[in-house]
GUDO-632017 format. One record per residue (C-alpha): x, y, z; residue in three letters; residue number from 0. Coordinates in pm, 1 decimal. Each point is the difference from the previous one (the first is absolute). Example, Ala and Ser with C-alpha at 12.3 -4.5 7.8 and 13.67 -1.06 7.14 Angstrom:
<zases>
<zase X="1230.0" Y="-450.0" Z="780.0" type="ala" seq="0"/>
<zase X="137.0" Y="344.0" Z="-66.0" type="ser" seq="1"/>
</zases>
This chain:
<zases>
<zase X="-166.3" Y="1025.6" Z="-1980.3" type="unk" seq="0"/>
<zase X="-62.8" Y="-103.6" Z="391.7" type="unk" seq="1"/>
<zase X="-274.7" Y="-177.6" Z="103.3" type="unk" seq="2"/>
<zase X="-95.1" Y="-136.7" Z="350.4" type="unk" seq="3"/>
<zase X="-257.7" Y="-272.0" Z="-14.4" type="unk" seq="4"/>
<zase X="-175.6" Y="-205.5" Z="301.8" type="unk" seq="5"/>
<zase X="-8.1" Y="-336.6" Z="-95.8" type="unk" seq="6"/>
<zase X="-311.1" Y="-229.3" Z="117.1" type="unk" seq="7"/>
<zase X="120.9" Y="-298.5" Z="-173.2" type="unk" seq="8"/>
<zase X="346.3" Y="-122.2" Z="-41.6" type="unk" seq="9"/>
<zase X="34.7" Y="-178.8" Z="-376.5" type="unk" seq="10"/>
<zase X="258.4" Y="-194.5" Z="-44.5" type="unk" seq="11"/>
<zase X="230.7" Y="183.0" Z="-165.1" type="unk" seq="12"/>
<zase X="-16.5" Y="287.6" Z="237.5" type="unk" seq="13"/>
<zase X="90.1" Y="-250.7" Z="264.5" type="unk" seq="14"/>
<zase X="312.6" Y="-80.7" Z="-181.3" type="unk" seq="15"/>
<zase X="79.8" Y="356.3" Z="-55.2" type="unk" seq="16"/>
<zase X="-47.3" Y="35.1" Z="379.7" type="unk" seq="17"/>
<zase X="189.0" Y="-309.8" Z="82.1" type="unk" seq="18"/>
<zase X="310.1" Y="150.4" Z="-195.7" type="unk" seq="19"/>
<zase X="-8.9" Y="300.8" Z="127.8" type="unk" seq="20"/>
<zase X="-2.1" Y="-91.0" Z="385.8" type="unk" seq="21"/>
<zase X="272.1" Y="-256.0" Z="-108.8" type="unk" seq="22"/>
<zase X="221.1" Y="283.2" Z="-141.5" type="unk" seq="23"/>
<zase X="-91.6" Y="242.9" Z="300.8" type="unk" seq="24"/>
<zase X="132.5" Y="-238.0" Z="196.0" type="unk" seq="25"/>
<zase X="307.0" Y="-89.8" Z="-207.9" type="unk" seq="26"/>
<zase X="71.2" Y="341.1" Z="51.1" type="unk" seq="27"/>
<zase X="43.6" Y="-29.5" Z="309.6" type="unk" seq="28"/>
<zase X="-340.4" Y="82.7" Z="162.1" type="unk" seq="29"/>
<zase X="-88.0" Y="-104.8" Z="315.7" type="unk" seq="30"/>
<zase X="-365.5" Y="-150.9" Z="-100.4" type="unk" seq="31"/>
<zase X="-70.4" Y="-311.7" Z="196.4" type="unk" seq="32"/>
<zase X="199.6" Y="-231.2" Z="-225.6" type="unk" seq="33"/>
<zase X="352.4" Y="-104.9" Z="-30.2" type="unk" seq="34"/>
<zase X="166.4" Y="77.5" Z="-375.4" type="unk" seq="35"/>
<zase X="28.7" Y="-394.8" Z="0.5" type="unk" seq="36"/>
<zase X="-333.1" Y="-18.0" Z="63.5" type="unk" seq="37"/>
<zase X="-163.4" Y="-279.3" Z="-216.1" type="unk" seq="38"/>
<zase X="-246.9" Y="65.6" Z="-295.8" type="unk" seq="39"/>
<zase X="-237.1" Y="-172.6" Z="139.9" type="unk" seq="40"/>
<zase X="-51.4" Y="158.7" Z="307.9" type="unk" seq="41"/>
<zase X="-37.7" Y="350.5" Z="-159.0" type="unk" seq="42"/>
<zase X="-246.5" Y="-160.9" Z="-265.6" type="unk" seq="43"/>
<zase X="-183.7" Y="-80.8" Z="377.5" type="unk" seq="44"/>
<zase X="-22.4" Y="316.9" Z="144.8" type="unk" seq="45"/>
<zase X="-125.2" Y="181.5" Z="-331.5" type="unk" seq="46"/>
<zase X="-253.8" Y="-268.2" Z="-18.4" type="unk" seq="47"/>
<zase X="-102.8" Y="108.3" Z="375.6" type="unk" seq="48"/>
<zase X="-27.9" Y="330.2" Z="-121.5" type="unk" seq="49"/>
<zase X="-200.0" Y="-103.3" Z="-278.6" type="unk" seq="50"/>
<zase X="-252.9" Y="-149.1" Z="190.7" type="unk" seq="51"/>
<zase X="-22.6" Y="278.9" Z="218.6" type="unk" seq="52"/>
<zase X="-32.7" Y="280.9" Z="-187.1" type="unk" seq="53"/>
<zase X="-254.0" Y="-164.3" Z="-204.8" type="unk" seq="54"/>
<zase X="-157.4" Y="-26.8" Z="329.2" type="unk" seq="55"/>
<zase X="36.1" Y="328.4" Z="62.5" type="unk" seq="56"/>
<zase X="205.1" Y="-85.3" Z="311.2" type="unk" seq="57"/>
<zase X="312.2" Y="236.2" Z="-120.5" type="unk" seq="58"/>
<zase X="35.5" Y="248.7" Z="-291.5" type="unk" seq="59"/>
<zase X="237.9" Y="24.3" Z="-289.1" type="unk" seq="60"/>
<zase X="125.8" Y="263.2" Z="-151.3" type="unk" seq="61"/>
<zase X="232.1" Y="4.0" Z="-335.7" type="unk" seq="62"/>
<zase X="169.0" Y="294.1" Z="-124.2" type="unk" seq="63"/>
<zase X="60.5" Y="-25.9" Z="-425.9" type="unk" seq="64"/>
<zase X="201.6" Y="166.9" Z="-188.2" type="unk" seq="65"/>
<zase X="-30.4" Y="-27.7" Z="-383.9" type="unk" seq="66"/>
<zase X="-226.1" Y="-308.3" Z="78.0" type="unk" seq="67"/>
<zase X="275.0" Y="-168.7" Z="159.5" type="unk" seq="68"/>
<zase X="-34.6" Y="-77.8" Z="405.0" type="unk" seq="69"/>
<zase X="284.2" Y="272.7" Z="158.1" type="unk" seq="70"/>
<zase X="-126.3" Y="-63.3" Z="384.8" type="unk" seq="71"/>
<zase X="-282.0" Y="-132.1" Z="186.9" type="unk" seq="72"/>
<zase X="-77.7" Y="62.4" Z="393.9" type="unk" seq="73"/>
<zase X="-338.8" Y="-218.6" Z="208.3" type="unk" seq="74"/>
<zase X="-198.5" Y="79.5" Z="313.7" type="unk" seq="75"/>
<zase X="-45.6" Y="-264.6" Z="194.2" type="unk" seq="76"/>
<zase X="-382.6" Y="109.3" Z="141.7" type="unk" seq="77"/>
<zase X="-61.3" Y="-50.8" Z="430.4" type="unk" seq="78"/>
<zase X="-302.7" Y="-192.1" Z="21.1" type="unk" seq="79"/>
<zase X="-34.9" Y="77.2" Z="378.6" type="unk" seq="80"/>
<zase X="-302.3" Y="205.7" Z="96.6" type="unk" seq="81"/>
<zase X="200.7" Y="227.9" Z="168.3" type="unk" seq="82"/>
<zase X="258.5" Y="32.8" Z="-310.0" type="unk" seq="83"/>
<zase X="-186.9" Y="0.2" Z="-298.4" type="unk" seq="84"/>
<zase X="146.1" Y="348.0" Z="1.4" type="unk" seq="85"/>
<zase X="342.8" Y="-61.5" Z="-81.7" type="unk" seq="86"/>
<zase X="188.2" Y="-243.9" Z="-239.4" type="unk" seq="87"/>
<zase X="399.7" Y="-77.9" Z="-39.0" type="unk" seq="88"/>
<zase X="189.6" Y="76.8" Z="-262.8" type="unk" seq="89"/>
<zase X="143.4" Y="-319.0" Z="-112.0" type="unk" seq="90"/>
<zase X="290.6" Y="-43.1" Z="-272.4" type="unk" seq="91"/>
<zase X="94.7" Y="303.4" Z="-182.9" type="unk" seq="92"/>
<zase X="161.7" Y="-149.8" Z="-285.9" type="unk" seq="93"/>
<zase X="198.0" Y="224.7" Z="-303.1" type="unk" seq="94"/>
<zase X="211.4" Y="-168.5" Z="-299.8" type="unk" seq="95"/>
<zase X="308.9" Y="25.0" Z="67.8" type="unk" seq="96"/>
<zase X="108.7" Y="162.5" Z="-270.4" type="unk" seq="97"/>
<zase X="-245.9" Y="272.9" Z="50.7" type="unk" seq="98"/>
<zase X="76.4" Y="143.8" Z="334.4" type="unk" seq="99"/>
<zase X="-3.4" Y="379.6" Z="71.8" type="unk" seq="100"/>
<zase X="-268.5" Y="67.9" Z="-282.6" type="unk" seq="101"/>
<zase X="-242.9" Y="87.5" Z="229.6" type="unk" seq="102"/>
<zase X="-187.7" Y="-287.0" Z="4.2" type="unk" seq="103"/>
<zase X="-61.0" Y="-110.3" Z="309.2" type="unk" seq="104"/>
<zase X="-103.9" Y="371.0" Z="119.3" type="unk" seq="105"/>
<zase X="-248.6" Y="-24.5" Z="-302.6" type="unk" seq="106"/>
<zase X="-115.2" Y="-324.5" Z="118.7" type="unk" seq="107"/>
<zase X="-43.8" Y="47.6" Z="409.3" type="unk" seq="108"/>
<zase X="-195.3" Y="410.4" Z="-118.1" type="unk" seq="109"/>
<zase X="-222.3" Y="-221.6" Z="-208.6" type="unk" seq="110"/>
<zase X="-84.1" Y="-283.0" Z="275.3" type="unk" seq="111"/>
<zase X="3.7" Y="277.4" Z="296.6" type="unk" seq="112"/>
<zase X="-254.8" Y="140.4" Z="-207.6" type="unk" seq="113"/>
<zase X="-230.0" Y="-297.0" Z="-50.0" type="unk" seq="114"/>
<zase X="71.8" Y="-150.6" Z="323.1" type="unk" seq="115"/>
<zase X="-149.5" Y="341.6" Z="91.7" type="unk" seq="116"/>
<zase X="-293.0" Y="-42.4" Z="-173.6" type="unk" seq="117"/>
<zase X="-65.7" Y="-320.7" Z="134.6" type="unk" seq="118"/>
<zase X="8.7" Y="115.9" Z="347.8" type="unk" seq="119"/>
<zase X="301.2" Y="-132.2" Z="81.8" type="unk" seq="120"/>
<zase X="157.8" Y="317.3" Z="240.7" type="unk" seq="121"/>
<zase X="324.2" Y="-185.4" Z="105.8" type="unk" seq="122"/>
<zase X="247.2" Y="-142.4" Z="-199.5" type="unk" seq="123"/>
<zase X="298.8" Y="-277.3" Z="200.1" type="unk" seq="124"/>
<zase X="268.1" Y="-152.0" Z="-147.3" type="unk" seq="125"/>
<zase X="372.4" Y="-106.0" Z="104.8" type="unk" seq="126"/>
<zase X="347.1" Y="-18.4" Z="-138.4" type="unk" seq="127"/>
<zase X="340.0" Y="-137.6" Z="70.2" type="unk" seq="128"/>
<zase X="150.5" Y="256.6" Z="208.4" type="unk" seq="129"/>
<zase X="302.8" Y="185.3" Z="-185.8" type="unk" seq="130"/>
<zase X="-182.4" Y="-89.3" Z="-375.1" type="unk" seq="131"/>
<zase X="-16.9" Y="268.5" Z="-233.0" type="unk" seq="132"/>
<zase X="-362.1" Y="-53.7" Z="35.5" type="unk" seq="133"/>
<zase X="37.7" Y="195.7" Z="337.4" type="unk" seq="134"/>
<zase X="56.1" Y="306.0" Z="-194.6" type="unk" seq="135"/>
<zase X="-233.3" Y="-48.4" Z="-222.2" type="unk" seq="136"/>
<zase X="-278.0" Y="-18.1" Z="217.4" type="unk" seq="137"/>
<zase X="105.1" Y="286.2" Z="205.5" type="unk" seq="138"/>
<zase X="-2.5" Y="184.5" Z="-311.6" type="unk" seq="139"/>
<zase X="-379.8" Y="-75.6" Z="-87.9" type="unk" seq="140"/>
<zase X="-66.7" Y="128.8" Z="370.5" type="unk" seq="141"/>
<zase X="-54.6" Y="-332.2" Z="183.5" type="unk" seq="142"/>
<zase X="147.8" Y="9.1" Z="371.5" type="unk" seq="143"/>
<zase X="188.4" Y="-279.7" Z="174.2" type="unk" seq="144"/>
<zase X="-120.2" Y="-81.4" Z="289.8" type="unk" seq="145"/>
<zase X="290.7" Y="-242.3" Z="130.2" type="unk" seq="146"/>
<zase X="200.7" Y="-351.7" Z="-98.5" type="unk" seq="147"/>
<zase X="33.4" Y="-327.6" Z="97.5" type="unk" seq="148"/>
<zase X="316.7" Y="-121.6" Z="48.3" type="unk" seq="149"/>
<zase X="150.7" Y="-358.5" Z="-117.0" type="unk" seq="150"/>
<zase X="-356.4" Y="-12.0" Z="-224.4" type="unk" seq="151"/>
<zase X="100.7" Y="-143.1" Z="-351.1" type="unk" seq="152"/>
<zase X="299.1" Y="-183.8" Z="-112.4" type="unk" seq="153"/>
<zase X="195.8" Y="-21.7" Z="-299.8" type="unk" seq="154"/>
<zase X="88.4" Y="-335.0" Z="-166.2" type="unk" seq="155"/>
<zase X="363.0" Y="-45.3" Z="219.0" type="unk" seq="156"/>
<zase X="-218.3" Y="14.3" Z="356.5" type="unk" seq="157"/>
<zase X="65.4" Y="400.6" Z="71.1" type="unk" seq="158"/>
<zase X="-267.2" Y="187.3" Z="150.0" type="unk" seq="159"/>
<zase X="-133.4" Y="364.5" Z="-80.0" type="unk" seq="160"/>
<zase X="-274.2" Y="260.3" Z="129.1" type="unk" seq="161"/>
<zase X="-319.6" Y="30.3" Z="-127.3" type="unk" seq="162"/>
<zase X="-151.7" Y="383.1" Z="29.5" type="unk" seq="163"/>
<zase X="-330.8" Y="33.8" Z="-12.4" type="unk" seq="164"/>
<zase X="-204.7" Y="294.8" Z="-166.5" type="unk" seq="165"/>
<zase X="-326.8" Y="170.4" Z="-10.2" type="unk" seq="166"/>
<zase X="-173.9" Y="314.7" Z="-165.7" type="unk" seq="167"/>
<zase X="-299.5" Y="108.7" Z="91.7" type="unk" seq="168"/>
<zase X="-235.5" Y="87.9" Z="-359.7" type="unk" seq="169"/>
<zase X="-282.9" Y="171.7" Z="153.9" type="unk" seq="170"/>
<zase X="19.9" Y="315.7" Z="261.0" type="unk" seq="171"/>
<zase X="-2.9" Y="-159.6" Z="336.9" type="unk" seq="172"/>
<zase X="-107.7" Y="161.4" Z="303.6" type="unk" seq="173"/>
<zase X="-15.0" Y="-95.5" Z="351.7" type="unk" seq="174"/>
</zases>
């Protein structure tokens, strides 16, 4: 059974969880910030970040389970400018790796389009190594790119790739 849970508080075993399954995402190949040699350590630091600010309530966390067991989690990192409290990015869309193309992550980003929705959040960013399978993926789910960057991120030997960037609009917009 599939369950998608905000979390408010990150326990400490859920930040393992998380920690291993950015670790394998990456692993795997996925272009998340972080090298594959990329020391414990320094993941254990950036969950703890996110800890502290979704507790804070500073970005949200979602988790997708699937016969209890974590299958994919996604966040929204909130703006905190006056003038863009109505939009948030969509930060680290992370799925096992051995549970790709189970529909997870479309589960997931319904469920926190949804809620973000509900929020008042009517804009939805985020941004992806240009080329990534991801690019499909979220021109699947109807987001639209908007353009790349070129020479943005790097891979551990030095060479450079595009970043697109993405946005989809939640709410009816008129001008």
């Amino acid at each position: 059974m599939i369950t998608i849970k905000r979390i408010a508080c990150i326990d400490a075993t859920t930040l393992q969880v998380l920690h291993n399954l950015l670790k394998a995402c990456i692993e795997q190949g996925a272009s998340l910030g972080f090298y594959a040699s990329t020391a414990t350590g320094l993941l254990c630091s950036y969950w703890h970040t996110v800890a502290k600010e979704v507790s804070h309530n500073q970005r949200l966390l979602y988790i997708l389970y699937d016969k209890g067991e974590v299958q994919a989690t996604v966040q929204l990192a909130l703006c905190h400018k006056q003038n863009g409290r109505h939009r948030a990015e969509v930060e680290k869309l992370l799925v096992q790796p051995s549970s790709h193309r189970q529909g997870y992550a479309s589960k997931l980003m319904a469920y926190v389009e949804s809620e973000a929705r509900q929020q008042g959040i009517q804009l939805l960013v985020l941004d992806t190594q240009s080329g990534d399978k991801a690019e499909r993926f979220y021109h699947a789910i109807g987001y639209s790119k908007v353009g790349q960057i070129p020479y943005y991120v790097s891979d551990e030997s030095g060479k450079l790739f595009s970043t697109s960037y993405y946005y989809k609009y939640l709410i009816a917009h008129s001008q």
